[in-house]
C-alpha positions in Angstrom: 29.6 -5.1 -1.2 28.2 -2.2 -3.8 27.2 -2.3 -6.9 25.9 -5.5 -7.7 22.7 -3.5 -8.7 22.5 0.4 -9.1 19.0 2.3 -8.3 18.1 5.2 -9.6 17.1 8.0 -6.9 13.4 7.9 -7.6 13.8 3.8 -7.2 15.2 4.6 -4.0 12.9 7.2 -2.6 9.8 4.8 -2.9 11.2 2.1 -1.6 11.9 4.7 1.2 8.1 5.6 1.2 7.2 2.0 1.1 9.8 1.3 4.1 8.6 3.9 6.0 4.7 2.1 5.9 6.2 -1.5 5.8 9.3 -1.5 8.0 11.7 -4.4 7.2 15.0 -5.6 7.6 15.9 -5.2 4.3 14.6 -5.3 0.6 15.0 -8.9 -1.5 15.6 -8.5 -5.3 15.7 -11.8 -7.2 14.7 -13.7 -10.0 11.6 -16.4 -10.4 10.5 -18.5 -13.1 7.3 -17.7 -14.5 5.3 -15.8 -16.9 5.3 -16.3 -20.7 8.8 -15.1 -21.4 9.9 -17.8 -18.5 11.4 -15.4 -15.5 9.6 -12.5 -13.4 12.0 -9.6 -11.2 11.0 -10.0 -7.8 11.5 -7.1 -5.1 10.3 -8.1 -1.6 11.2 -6.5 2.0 12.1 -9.5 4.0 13.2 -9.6 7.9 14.5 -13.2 7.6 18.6 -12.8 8.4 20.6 -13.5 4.9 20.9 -17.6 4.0 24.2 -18.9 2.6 25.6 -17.5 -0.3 23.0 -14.3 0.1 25.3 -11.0 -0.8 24.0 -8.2 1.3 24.8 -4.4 0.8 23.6 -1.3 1.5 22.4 1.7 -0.3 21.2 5.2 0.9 20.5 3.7 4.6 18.7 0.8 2.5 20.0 -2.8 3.3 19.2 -5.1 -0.1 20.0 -8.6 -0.1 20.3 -11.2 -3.0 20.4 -14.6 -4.0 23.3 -16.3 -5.2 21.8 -17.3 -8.5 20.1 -14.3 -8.8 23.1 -12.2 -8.4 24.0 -13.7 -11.5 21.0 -12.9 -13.7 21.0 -9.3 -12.0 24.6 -8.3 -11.7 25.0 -4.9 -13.4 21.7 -4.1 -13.6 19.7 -0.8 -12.5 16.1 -0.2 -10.7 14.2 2.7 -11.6 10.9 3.8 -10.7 8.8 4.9 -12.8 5.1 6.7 -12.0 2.9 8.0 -14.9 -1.1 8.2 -15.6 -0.7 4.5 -17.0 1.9 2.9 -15.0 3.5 3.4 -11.3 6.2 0.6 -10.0 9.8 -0.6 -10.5 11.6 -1.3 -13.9 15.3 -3.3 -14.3 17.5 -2.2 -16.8 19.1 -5.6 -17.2 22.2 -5.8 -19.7 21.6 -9.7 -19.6 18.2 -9.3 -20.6 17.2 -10.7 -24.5 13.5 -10.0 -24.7 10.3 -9.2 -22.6 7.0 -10.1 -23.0 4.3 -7.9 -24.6 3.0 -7.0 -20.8 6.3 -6.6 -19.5 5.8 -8.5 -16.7 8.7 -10.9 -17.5 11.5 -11.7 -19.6 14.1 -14.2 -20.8 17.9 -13.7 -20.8 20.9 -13.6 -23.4 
């Protein structure tokens, strides 16, 4: 399975750097509640095997794994990484998305 969610080559490339420090069996995106908009992105490198209704796939030697309501909130999206004097981490490019918070740090969905 491909496609679900697209990454950008830098995205990529430090999750490669991270990998390389934190060795895991894969990388976890998802979804949580929380925050003031009401849900938070989550990427986490799990070694716990796939549950039920997880969709696996791999990208550039990367194995990422996703929930099955996740996958919903996520499908179509893309991770980019971005690194500047102010800010270094992941952003999602989420078509579903309606609004994020002043901070960033979460967001709420059409």
């Amino acid at each position: 399975m491909s496609g679900l969610v697209e990454f950008s080559s830098e995205a990529l490339g430090a999750l490669k750097r991270q990998l390389a420090v934190q060795p895991a069996r894969a990388v976890r995106l998802g979804v949580r509640g929380g925050a003031c908009d009401g849900l938070q992105y989550v990427i986490e490198f799990d070694d716990t095997a796939p549950k039920a209704g997880d969709n696996e796939w791999r990208v550039d030697d990367i194995t990422f794994v996703i929930d099955k309501r996740s996958t919903a909130m996520l499908s179509g999206s893309t991770v980019t990484w971005t690194q500047t004097l102010l800010k270094q981490g992941f952003d999602f490019d989420n078509p579903r998305e309606a609004s994020r918070c002043g901070c960033g740090r979460s967001f709420s969905l059409k």
